[in-house]
C-alpha positions as a Markdown table, in Angstrom:
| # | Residue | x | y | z |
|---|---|---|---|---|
| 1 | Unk | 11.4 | -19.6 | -16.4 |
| 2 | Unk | 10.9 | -16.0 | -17.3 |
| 3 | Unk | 11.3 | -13.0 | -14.4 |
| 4 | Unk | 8.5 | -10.3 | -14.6 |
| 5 | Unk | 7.6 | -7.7 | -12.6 |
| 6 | Unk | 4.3 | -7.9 | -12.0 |
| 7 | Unk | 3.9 | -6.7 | -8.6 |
| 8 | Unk | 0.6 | -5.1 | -9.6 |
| 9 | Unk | -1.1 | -8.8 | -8.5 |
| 10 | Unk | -0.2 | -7.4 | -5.0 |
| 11 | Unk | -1.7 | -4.1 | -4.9 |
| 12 | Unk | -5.4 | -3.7 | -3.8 |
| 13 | Unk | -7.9 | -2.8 | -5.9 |
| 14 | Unk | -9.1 | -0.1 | -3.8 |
| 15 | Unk | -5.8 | 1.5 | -3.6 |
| 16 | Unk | -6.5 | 1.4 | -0.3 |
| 17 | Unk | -2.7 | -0.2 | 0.1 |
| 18 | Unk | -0.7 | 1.9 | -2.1 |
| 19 | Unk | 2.4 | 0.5 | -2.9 |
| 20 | Unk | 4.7 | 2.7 | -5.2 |
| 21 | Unk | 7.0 | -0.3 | -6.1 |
| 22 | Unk | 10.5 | 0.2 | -8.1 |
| 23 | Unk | 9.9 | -2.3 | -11.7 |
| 24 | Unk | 13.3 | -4.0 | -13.1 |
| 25 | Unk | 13.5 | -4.0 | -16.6 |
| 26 | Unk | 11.1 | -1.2 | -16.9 |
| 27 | Unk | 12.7 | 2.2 | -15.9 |
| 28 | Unk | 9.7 | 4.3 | -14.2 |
| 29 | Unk | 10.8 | 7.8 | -11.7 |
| 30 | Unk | 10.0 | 6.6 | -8.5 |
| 31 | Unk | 9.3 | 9.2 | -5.1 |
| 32 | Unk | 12.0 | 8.4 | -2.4 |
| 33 | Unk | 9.3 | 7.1 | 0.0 |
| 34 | Unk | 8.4 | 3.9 | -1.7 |
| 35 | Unk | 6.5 | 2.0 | 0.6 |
| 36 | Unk | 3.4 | 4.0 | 1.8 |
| 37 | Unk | 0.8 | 1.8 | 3.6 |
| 38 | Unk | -2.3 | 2.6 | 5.3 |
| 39 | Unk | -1.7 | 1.0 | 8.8 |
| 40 | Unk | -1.5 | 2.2 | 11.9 |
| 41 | Unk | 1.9 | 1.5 | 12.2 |
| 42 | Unk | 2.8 | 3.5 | 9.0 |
| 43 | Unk | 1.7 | 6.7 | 10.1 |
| 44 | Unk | 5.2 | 8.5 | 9.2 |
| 45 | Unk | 6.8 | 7.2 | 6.2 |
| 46 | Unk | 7.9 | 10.4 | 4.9 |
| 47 | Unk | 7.8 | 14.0 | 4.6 |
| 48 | Unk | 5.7 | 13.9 | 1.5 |
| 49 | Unk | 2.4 | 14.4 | 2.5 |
| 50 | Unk | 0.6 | 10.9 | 3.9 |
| 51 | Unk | -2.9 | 11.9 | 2.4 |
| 52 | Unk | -1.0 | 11.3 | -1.2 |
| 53 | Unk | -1.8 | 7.5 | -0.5 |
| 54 | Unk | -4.5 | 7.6 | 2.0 |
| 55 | Unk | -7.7 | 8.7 | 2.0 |
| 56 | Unk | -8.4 | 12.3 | 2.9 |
| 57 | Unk | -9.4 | 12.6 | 6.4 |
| 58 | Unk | -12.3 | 14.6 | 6.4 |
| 59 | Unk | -12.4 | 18.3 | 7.8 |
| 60 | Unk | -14.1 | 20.3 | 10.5 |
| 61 | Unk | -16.5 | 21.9 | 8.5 |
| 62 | Unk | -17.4 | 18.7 | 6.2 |
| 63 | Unk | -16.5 | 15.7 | 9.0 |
| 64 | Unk | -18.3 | 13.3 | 7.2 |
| 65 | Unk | -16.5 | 13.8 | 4.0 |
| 66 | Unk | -19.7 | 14.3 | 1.7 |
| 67 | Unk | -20.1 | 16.1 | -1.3 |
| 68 | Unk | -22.6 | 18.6 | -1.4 |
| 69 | Unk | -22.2 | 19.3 | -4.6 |
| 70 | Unk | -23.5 | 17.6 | -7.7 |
| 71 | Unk | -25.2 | 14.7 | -7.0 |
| 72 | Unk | -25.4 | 12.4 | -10.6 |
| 73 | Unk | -27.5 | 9.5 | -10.9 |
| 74 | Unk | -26.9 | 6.0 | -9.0 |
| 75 | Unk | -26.2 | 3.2 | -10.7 |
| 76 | Unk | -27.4 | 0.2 | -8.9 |
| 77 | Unk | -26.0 | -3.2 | -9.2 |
| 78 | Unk | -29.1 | -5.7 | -9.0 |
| 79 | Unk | -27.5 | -8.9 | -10.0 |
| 80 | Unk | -24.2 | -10.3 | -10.9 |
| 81 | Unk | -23.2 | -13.3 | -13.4 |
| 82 | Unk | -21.0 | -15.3 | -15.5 |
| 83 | Unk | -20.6 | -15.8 | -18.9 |
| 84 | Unk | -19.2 | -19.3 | -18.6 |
| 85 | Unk | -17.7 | -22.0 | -16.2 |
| 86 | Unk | -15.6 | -20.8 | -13.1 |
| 87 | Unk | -13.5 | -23.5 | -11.3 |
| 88 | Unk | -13.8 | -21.4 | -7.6 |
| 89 | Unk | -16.2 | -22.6 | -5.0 |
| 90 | Unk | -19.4 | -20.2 | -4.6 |
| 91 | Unk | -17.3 | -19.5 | -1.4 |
| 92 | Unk | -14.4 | -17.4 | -2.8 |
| 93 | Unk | -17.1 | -15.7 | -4.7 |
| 94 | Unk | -18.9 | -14.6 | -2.0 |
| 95 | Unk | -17.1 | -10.8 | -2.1 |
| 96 | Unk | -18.6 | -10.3 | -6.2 |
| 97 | Unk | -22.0 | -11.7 | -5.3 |
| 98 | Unk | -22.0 | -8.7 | -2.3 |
| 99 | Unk | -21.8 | -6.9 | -5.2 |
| 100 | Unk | -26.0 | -7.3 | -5.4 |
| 101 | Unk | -27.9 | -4.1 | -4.5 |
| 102 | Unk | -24.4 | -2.2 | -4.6 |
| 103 | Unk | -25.1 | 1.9 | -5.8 |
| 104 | Unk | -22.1 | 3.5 | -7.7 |
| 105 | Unk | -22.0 | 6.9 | -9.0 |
| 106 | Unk | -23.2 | 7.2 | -12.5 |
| 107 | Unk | -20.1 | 8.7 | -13.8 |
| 108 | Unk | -17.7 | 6.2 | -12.0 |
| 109 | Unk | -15.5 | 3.4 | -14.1 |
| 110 | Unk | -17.6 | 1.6 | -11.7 |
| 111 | Unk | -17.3 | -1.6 | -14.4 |
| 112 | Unk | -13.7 | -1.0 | -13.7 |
| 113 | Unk | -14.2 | -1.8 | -10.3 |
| 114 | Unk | -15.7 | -4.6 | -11.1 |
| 115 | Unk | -13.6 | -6.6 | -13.0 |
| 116 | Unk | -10.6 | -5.0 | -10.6 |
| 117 | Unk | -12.7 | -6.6 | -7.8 |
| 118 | Unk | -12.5 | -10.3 | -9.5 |
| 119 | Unk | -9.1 | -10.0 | -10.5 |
| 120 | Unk | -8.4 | -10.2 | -7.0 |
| 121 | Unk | -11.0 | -13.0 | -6.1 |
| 122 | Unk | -9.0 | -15.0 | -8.2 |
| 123 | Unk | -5.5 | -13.5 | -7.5 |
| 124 | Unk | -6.5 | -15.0 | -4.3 |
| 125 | Unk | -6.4 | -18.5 | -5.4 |
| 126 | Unk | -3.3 | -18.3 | -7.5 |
| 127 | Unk | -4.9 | -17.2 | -10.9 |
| 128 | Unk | -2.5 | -14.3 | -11.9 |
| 129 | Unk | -3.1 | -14.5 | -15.6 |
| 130 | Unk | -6.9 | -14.4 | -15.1 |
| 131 | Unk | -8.2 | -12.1 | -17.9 |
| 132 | Unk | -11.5 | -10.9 | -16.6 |
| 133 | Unk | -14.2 | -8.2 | -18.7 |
| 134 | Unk | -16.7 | -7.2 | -17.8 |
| 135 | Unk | -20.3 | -5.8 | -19.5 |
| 136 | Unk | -23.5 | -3.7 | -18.1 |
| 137 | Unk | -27.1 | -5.0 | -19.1 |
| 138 | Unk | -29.5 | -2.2 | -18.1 |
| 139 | Unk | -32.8 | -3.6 | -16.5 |
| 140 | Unk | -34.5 | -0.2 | -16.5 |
| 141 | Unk | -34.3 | 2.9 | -14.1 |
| 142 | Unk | -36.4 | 5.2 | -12.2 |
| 143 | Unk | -36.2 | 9.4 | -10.8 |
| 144 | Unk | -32.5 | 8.4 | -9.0 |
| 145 | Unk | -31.4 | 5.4 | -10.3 |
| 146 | Unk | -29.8 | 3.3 | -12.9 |
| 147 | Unk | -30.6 | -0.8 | -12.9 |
| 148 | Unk | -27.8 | -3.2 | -14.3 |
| 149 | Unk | -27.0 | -6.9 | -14.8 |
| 150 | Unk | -23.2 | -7.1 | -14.7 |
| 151 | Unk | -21.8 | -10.2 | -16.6 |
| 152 | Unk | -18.1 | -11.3 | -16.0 |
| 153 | Unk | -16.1 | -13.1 | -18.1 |
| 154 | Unk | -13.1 | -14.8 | -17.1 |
| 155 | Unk | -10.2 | -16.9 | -19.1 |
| 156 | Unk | -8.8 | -18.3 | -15.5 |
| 157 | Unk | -5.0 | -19.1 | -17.2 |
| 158 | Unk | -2.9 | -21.7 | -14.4 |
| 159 | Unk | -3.3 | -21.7 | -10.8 |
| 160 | Unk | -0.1 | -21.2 | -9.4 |
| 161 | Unk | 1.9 | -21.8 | -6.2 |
| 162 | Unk | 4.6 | -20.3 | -4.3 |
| 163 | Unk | 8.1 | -21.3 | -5.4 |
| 164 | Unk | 9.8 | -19.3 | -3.2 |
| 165 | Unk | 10.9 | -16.3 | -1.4 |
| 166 | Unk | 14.8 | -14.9 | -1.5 |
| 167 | Unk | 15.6 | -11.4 | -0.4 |
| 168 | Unk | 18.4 | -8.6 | -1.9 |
| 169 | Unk | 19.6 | -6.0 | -0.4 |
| 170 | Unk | 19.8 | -3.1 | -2.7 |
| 171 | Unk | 22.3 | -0.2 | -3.1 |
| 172 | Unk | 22.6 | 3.2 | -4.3 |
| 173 | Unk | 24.9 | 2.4 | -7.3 |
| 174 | Unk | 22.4 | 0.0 | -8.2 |
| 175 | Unk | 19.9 | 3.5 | -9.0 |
| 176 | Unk | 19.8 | 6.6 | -10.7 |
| 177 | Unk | 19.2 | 9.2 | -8.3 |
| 178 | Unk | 18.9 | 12.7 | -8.5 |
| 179 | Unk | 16.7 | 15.4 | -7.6 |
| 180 | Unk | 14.1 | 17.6 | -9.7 |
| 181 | Unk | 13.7 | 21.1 | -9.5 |
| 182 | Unk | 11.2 | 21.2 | -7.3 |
| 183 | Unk | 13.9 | 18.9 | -4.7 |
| 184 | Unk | 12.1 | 15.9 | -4.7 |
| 185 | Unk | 14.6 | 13.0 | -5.0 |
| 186 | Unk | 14.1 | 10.7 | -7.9 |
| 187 | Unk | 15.4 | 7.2 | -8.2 |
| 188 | Unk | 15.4 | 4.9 | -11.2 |
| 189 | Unk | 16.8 | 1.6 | -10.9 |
| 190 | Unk | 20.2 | 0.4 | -13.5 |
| 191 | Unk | 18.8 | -2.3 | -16.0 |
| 192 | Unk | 22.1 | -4.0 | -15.3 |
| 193 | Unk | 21.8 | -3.8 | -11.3 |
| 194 | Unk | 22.1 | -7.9 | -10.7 |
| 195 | Unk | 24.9 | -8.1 | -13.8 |
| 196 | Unk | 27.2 | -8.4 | -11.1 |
| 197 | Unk | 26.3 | -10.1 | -8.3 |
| 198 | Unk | 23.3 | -12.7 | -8.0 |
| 199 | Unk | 20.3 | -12.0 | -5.3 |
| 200 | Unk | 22.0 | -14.8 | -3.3 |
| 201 | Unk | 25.4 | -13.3 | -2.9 |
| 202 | Unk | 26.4 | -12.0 | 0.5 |
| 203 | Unk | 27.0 | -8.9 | -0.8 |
| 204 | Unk | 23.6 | -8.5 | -1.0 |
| 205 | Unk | 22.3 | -9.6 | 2.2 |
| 206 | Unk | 19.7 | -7.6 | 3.7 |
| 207 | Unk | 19.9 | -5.5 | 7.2 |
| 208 | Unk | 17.5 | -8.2 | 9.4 |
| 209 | Unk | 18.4 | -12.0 | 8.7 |
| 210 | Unk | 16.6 | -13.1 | 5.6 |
| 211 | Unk | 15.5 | -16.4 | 7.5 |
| 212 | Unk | 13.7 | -13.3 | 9.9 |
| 213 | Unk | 12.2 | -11.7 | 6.9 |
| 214 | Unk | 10.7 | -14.9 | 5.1 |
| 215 | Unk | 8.7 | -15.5 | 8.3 |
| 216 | Unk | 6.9 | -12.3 | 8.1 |
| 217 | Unk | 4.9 | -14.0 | 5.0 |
| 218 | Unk | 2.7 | -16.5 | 6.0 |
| 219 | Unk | 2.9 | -18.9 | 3.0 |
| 220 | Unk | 4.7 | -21.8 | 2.4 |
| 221 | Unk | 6.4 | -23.4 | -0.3 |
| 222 | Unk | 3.8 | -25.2 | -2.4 |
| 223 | Unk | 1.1 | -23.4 | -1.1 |
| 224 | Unk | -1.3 | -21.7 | -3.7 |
| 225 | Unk | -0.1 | -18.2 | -3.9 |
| 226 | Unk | -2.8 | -15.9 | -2.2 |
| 227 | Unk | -1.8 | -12.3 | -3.2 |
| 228 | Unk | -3.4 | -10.9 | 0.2 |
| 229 | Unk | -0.9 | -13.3 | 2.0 |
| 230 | Unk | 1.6 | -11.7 | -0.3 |
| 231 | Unk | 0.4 | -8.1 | 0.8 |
| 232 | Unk | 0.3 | -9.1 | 4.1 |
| 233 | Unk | 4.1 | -10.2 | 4.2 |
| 234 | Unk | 4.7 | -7.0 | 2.3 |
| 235 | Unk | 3.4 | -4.7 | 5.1 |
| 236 | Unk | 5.0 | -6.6 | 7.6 |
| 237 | Unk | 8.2 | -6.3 | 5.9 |
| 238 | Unk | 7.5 | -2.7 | 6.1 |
| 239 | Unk | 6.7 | -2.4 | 9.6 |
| 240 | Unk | 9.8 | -3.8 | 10.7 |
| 241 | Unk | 12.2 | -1.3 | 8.9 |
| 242 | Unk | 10.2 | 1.3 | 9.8 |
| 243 | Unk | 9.8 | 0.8 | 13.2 |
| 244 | Unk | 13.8 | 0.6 | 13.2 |
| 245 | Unk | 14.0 | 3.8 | 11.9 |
| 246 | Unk | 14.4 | 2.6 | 8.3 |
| 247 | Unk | 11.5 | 5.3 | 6.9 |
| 248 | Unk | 12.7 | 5.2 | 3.4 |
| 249 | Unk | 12.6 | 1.6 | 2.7 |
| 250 | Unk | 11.6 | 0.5 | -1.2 |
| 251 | Unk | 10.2 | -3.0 | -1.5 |
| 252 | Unk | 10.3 | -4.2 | -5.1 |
| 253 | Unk | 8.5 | -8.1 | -5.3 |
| 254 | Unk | 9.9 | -9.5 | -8.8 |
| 255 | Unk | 7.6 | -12.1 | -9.8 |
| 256 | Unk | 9.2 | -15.7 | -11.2 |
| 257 | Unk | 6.8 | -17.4 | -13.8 |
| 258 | Unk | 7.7 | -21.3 | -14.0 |
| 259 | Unk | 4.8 | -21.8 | -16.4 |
| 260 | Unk | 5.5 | -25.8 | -16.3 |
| 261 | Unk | 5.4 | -26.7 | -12.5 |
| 262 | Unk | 2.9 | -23.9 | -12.2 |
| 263 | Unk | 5.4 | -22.1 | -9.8 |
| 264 | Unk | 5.8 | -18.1 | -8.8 |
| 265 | Unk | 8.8 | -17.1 | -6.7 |
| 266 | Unk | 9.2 | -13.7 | -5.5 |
| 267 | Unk | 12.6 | -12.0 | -5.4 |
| 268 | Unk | 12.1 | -9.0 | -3.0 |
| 269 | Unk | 14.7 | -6.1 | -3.4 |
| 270 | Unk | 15.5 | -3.8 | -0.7 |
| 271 | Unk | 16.4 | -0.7 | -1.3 |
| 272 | Unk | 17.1 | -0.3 | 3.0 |
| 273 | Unk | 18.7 | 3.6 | 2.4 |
| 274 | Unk | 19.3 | 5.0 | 5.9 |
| 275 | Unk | 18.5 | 4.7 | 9.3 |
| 276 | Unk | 17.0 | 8.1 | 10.9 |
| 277 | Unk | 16.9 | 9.0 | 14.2 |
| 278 | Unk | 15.0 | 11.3 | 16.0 |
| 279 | Unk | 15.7 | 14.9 | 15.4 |
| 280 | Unk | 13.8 | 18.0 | 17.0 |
| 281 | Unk | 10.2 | 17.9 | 18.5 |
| 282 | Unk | 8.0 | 21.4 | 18.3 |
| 283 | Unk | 4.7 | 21.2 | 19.4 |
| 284 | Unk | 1.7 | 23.9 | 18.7 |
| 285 | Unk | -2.1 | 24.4 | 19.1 |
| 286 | Unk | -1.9 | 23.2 | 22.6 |
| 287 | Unk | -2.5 | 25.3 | 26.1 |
| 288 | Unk | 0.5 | 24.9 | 28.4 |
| 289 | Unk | -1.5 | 22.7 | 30.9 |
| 290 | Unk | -2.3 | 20.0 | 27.8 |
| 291 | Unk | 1.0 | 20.3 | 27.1 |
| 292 | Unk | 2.6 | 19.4 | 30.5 |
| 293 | Unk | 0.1 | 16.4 | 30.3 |
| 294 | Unk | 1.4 | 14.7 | 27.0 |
| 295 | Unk | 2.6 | 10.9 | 27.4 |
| 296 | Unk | 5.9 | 11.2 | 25.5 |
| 297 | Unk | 7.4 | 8.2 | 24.3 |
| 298 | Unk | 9.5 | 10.0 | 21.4 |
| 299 | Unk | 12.8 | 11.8 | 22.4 |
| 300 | Unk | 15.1 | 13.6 | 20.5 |
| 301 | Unk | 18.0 | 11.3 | 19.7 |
| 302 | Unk | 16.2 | 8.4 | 19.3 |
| 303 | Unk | 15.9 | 5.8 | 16.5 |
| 304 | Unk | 12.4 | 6.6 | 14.8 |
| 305 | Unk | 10.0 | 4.1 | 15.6 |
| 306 | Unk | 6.5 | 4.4 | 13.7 |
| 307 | Unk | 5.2 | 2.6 | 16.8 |
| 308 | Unk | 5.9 | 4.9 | 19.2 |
| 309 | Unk | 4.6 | 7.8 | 16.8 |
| 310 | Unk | 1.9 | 5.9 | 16.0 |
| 311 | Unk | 1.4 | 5.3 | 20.2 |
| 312 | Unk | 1.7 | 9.2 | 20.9 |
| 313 | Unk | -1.8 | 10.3 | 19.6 |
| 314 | Unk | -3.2 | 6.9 | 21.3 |
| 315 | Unk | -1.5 | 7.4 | 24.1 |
| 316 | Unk | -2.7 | 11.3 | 24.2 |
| 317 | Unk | -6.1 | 10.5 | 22.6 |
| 318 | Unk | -8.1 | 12.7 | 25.2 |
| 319 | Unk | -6.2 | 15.4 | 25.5 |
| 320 | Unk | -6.2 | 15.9 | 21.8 |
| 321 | Unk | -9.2 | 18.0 | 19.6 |
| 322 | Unk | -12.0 | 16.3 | 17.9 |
| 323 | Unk | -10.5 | 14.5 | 14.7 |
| 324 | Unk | -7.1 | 14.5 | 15.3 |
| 325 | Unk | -4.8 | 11.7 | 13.4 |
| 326 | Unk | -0.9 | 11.9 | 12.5 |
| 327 | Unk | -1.7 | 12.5 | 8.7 |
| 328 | Unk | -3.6 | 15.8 | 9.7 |
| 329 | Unk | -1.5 | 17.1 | 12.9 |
| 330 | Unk | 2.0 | 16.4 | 12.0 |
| 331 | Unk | 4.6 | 17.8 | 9.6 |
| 332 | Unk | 8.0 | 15.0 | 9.6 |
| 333 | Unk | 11.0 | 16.7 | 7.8 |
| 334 | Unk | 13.7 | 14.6 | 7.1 |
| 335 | Unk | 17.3 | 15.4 | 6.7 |
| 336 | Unk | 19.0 | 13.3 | 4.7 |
| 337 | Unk | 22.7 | 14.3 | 5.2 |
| 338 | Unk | 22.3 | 14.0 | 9.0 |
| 339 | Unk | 19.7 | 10.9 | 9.3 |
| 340 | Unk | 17.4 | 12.7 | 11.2 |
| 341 | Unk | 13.8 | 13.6 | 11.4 |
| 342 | Unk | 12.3 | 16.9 | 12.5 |
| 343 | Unk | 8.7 | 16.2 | 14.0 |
| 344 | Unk | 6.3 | 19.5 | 14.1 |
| 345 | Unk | 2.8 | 18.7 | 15.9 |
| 346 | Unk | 0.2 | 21.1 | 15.1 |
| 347 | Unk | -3.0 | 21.2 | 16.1 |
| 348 | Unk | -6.3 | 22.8 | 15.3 |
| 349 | Unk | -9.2 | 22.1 | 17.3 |
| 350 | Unk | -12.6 | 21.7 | 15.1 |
| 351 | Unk | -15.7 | 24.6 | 16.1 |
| 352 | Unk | -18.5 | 23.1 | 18.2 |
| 353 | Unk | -21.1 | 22.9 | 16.3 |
């Protein structure tokens, strides 16, 4: 058996979850904020800016988020093939055969996408050592466009299933920490971090009951490992610290290879940090009667709970301008020393066209 730490079979090829995950065995500077999902309920994860790992929401004057500027060639996707034998059902290729008819930008890694794209068809059935490549055939073009054949090859490797799942709490002296010169805190975890005490020691017992925190992932032992499932847990696991105030939380899945049985287990560490509460609440860009209005489910004093901020633009959804989300209407400043969180609203209604 041989530990790795491949989380990368859990990431999305989109990005469109982006997981900044802490690597044993491989040091790598890591942002404090470690977990950033794009869910509703992980609208406030840090005071780093959200748009870092979500798309950019688009502005007043360009709401649709198009570039006017220079518009390249399209490449067009009109078939999709394989080099040789696959083992998966035509079903679990049905997301590469949408593929078909598909327009990329002509200077995109758009084959890039591609094979990233069937990675995770067959990270979905348990192939994690797939190595998949990818080539273009042109079929021609016309004024706009670019005509391809795009052939896949992949060498599947084992299907594997879950082992299991065990959970580790983390603590500071098992990191590096310290801050850069522009402030931002750094954290690189100790090779010898586990040299002393086992992931199954009490000592290293997470925050919420581990029995609690298995449940979140819905996979069972023996079951072929299905990285979204994996993802899922992930962002479940996520949602629960944060919505207990636990903003900071790292997650760090350490993959277990039993090549023979054609296992995986996953070791999650948790780096937990602190618990912040609810600091001070400023709000601007509002009239006085719109203020006096609000539905306010976040007081000063409080335990954060993502949920709630999450809630208060639902909640206040009408009463709010055109476009407004909690990546592009709120500032979070978090103090460390005191575990507290300053929220600042600010809005700025969008021009009527």
């Amino acid at each position: 058996m041989h530990v790795t730490p491949e989380y990368l079979f859990f990431l999305e090829p989109t990005r469109q979850q982006a997981y900044i995950l802490q690597m044993r065995h491989r040091p790598v500077l890591l942002l404090l904020a470690c977990l950033c999902v794009c869910n509703p309920n992980a609208a406030a994860q840090s005071s780093a800016r959200l748009d870092s790992c979500c798309p950019p929401t688009p502005s007043c004057e360009n709401p649709n988020g198009i570039n006017k500027g220079h518009e390249s060639a399209r490449v067009v996707i009109d078939d999709v093939t394989f080099d040789g034998p696959v083992q998966l059902a035509n079903t679990n290729l049905e997301p590469l055969l949408t593929l078909k008819q598909k327009e990329y930008d002509d200077d995109s890694k758009w084959l890039d996408d591609i094979q990233d794209a069937t990675r995770s068809v067959w990270g979905r059935q348990g192939y994690f050592k797939a190595m998949v490549s990818a080539k273009a055939v042109p079929l021609g073009s016309d004024a706009s466009r670019k005509h391809y054949s795009a052939v896949i090859h992949v060498d599947e490797g084992l299907q594997y299933r879950l082992g299991s799942i065990q959970f580790s709490a983390m603590t500071d002296s098992d990191y590096d920490i310290h801050e850069n010169s522009s402030g931002m805190r750094l954290i690189r975890e100790k090779s010898s971090a586990f040299d002393d005490l086992g992931p199954g020691d009490p000592a290293r017992r997470p925050i919420f009951p581990r029995e609690e925190l298995r449940s979140l992932f819905p996979l069972q032992e023996g079951d072929i490992l299905d990285a979204d499932k994996v993802r899922q847990g992930l962002v479940a696991l996520q949602d629960l610290y944060a919505d207990n105030g636990y903003i900071d939380i790292m997650a760090t899945p350490i993959t277990d290879f039993d090549d023979e049985h054609q296992l995986i287990s996953l070791q999650v560490q948790l780096y937990e940090q602190k618990q912040y509460r609810i600091g001070k609440l400023a709000i601007s860009g509002l009239d006085a009667n719109t203020k006096n209005a609000l539905i306010w489910k976040l007081k000063s004093g409080d335990i954060f709970n993502s949920q709630l901020f999450a809630a208060f633009f639902k909640d206040n959804e009408s009463l709010f301008p055109a476009g407004t989300s909690p990546s592009n209407s709120s500032q979070i400043a978090r103090n460390m020393k005191d575990g507290t969180v300053d929220i600042n609203f600010k809005f700025s209604p969008c021009p009527r066209q």
